[in-house]
C-alpha positions in Angstrom: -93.9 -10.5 23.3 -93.0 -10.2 26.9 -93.9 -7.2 29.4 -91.5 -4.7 29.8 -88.7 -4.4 32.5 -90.7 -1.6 33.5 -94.0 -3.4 34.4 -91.8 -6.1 36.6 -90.6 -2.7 38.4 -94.1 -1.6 38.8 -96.1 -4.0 39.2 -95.5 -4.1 42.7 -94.0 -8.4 42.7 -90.8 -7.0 43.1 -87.1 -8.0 41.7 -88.3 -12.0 41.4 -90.8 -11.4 38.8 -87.8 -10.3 36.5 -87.0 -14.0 36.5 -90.2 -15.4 36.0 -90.4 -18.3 34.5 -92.2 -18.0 31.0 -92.1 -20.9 28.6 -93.9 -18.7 25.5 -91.6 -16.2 26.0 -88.7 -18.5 25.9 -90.4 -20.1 22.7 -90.6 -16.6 21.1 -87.3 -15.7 22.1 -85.7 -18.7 20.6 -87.7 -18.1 17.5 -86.6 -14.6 17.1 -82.7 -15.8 17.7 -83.2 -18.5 14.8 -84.7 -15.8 12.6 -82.1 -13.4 13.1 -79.6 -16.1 12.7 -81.0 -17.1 9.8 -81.2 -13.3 8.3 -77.5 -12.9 9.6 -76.0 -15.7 8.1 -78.5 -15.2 4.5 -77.0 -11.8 4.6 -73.5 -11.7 6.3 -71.9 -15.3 6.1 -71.2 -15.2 2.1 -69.6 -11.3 2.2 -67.4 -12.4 5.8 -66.9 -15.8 4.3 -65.7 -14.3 1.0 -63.8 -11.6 2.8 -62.2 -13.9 5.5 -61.2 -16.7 2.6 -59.7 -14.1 0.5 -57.7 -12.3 3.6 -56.3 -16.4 3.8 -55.7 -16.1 0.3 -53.8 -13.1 0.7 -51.7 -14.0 3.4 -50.7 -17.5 2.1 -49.8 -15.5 -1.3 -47.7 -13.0 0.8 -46.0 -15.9 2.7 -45.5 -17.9 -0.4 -44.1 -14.3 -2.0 -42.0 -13.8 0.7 -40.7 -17.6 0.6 -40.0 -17.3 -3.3 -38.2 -13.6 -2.3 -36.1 -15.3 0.8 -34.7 -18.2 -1.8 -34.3 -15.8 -4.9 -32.5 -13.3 -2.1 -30.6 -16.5 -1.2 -29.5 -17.3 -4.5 -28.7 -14.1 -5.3 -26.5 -13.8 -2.4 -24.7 -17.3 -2.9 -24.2 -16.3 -6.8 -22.7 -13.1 -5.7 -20.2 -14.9 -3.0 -19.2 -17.5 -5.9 -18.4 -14.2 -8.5 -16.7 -12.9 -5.3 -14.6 -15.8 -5.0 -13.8 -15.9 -8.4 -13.7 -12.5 -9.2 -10.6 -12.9 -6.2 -9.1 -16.1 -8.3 -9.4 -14.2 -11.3 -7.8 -10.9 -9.7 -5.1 -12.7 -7.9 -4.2 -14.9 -11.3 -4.2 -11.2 -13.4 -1.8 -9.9 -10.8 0.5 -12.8 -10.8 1.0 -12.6 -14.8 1.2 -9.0 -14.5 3.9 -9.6 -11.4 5.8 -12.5 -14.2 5.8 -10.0 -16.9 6.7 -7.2 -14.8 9.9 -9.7 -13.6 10.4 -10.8 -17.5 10.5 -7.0 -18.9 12.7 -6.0 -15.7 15.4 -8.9 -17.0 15.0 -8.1 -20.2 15.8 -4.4 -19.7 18.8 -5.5 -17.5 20.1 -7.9 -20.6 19.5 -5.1 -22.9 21.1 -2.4 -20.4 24.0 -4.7 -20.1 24.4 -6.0 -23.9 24.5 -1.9 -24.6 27.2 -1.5 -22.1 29.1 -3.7 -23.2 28.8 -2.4 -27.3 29.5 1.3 -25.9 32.7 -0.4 -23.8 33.8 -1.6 -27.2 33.6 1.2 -28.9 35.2 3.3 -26.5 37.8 1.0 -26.3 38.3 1.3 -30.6 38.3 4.5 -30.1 40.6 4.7 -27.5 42.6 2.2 -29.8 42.8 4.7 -32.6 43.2 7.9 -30.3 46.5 6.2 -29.1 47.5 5.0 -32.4 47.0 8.0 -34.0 48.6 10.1 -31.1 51.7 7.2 -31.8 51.8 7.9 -35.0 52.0 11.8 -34.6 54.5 10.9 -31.6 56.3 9.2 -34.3 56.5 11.6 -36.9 57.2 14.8 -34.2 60.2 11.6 -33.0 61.1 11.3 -36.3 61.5 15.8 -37.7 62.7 16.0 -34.3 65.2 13.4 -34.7 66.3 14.7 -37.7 66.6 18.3 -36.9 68.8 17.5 -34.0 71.0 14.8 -35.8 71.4 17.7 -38.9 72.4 19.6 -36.4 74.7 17.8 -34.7 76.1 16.7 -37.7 75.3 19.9 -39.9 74.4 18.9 -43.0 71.3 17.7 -44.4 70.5 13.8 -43.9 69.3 12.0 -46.9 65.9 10.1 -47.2 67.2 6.8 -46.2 69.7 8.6 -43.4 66.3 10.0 -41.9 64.4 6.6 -41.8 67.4 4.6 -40.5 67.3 7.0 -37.3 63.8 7.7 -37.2 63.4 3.2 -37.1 66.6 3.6 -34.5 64.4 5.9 -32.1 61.8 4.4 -32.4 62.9 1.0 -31.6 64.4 2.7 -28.5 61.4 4.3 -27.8 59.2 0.9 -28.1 61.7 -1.2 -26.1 61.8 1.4 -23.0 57.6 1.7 -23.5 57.9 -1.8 -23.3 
């Protein structure tokens, strides 16, 4: 092979017999780069080849995963806005008919309120109707003993039946026309 760096140091021809110009050296040196070429690509190309194509592999898997995982994220997201949206339609509808039926019950109470009213206003008023007909009728009667104990005795004697009715009907006609 060639001399050593050393022996160009020592041999006494100085720095420019470094850079000698040997053609078998050259020859050998180029040999020994194609051999170790040729041992480095026998032993290393395949396992870096293999390596290096399945890194690619693996990053065009992990882009194309990450592609499929942006639309499906996309999807996903424009779904969710449309059950938003219509989660919202369906929402507002539900409170509308609740808001109608709310407004229907509320009228409905009122009509009932006010058709109640209006029975308890009748009956009060029949009963008011046969309070003051009954307190007539005992005004009557107290008109009527009272008529008759003054007119028996005013007149003292005892009134008959008919004597009692003709001025209980008297007062009472007297009574009616100044109520009148």
């Amino acid at each position: 092979m060639g001399r050593p760096i050393s022996h160009f140091m020592y041999s006494g021809k100085g720095a420019d017999a470094m850079f000698e110009f040997n053609p078998v050296d050259i020859g050998i040196t180029i040999v020994n780069l194609l051999v170790l070429f040729l041992i480095l690509r026998k032993l290393l190309w395949k396992p870096v080849s293999e390596f290096l194509e399945k890194r690619r592999q693996l990053i065009n898997d992990d882009l194309d995963n990450a592609q499929r995982n942006r639309e499906e994220a996309q999807k996903l997201l424009e779904e969710h806005r449309q059950l938003v949206a219509q989660n919202k339609g369906e929402a507002a509808k539900i409170i509308d008919n609740a808001v109608r039926q709310a407004d229907l019950r509320k009228d409905e109470i009122i009509a009932q309120a006010g058709q109640e009213a209006a029975a308890l206003l009748e009956r009060e008023k029949a009963e008011i109707a046969q309070e003051q007909a009954k307190v007539m009728q005992e005004l009557r009667e107290d008109i009527s003993n009272l008529s008759v104990a003054v007119a028996e005795k005013m007149l003292a004697r005892n009134l008959t039946a008919q004597d009692q009715e003709a001025i209980f009907t008297a007062v009472l006609e007297e009574l009616e026309s100044h109520a009148n």
